[in-house]
N, C-alpha and C positions, 0 to 999 in steps of 0.2 A: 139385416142391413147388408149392403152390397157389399161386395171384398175390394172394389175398387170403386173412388171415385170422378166425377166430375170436375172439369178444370175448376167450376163454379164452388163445387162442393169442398174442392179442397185448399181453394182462395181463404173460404167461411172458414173455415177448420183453423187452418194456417192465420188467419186476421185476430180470430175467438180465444187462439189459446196465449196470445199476449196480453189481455185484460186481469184472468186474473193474477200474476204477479204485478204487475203496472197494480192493482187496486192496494193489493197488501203494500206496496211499496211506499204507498199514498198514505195511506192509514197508519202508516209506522214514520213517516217524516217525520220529525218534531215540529216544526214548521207550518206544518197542514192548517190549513181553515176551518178541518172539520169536525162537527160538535160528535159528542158520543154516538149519540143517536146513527150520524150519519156514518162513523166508520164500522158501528156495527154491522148496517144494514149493508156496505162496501163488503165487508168481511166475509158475508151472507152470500153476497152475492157472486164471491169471489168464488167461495168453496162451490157453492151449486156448481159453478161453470164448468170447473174442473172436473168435477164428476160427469160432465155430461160431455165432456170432452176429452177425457180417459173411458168413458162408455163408447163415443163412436170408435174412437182409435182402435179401441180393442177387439170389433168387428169385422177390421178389413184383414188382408192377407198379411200376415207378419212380416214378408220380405218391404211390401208398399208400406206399413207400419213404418217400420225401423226408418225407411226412407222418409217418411213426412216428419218422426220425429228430428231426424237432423237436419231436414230443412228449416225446421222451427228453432230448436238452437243455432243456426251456421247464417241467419236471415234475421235482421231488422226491421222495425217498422217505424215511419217515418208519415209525417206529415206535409201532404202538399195544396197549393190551392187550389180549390174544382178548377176554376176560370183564369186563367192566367190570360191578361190584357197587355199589352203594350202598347199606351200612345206615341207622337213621333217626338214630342221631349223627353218621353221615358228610357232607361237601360235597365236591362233584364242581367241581374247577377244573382249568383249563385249565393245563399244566406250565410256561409264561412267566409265568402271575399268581403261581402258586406261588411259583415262583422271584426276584420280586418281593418280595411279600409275606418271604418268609425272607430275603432281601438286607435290606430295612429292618429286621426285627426282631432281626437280626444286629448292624446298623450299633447297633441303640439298645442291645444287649444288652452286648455286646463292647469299646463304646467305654471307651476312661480312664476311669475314676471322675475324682473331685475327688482322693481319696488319691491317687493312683498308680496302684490297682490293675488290671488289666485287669480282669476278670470274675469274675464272687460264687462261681466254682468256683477259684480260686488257681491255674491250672495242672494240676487233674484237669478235663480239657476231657472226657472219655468218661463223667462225670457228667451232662453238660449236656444240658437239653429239644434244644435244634436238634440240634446234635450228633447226639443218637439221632435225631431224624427224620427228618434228611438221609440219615443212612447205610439206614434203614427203608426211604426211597424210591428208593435208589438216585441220591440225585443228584449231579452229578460237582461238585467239590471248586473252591473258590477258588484254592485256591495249592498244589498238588503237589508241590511242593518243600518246604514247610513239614515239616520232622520230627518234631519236640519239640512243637509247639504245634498248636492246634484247624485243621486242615486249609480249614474254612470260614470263618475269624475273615477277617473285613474289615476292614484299617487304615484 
C-alpha cells in the first residue's frame, strides 16, 4: 500500500472508521430494535471494519498515520441532505435553531391553561400543527416513553 494517500482515499478512511463504534454503540443501546441475530451480524461487521482499517492505517508513513488518527478523533460526522431545495415560501434554518424555535413554541403551546387543560387539542395530540411537523421532519422526540400522550409535549 502507498505510504500516502488520496484526498478520496482518505475521505473513505476518515468516513469507514466511524461505523464501527457508531455499530457497537447501536448494539449496546438497550433501546435498539434489533433482534439477536442482527446485533450479531452488526458486531461482525463491526470488528471486520476495524481490522481492515487498522490494516490500512498501519501502511502509510507513521508521521501521515498519527495525523489521520487525530483527525478522526478531533472530527465528527454528521448528516446532511444530498439536495437542499428552497422554494419562495420556504426558510432555510439551521436544525439547532429549528429545534429551538419548536422547543419555545411547544413550551407556549402545551403548557396548562388557566382551566386545567393541557392543550386546545384535549388529547387528539396527532391533530396538532407541531405534532405534524415534527414528525414531517423527522425530528427525534422529547420523551420516548411517553405512550398515550404528544411524544414532544414539554412539561
Amino acid at each position: 500500500m502507498a505510504k500516502w494517500l488520496t484526498r478520496g482515499e482518505r475521505e473513505r478512511i476518515h468516513v469507514s472508521s466511524y461505523f464501527p463504534d457508531y455499530l457497537r454503540a447501536w448494539c449496546d443501546d438497550p433501546k435498539n430494535i434489533l433482534n439477536r441475530e442482527q446485533k450479531r451480524l452488526f458486531r461482525t461487521a463491526s470488528t471486520l471494519m476495524e481490522k481492515v482499517i487498522i490494516d490500512l492505517v498501519s501502511g502509510l508513513d507513521p508521521d501521515y498515520a498519527k495525523k489521520l488518527r487525530s483527525d478522526i478523533e478531533n472530527y465528527d460526522l454528521h448528516m446532511e441532505p444530498k439536495r437542499v431545495t428552497t422554494r419562495p415560501e420556504e426558510v432555510r434554518l439551521n436544525r439547532d435553531d429549528f429545534y429551538e424555535i419548536v422547543a419555545r413554541a411547544i413550551v407556549y403551546s402545551c403548557r396548562k391553561q388557566a382551566d386545567g387543560s393541557k392543550c386546545e387539542h384535549k388529547g387528539n395530540y396527532k391533530r396538532c400543527f407541531f405534532y405534524q411537523a415534527l414528525i414531517n421532519t423527522a425530528s427525534p422526540v422529547f420523551d420516548p416513553e411517553r405512550e398515550k400522550d404528544c411524544p414532544y409535549r414539554i412539561e
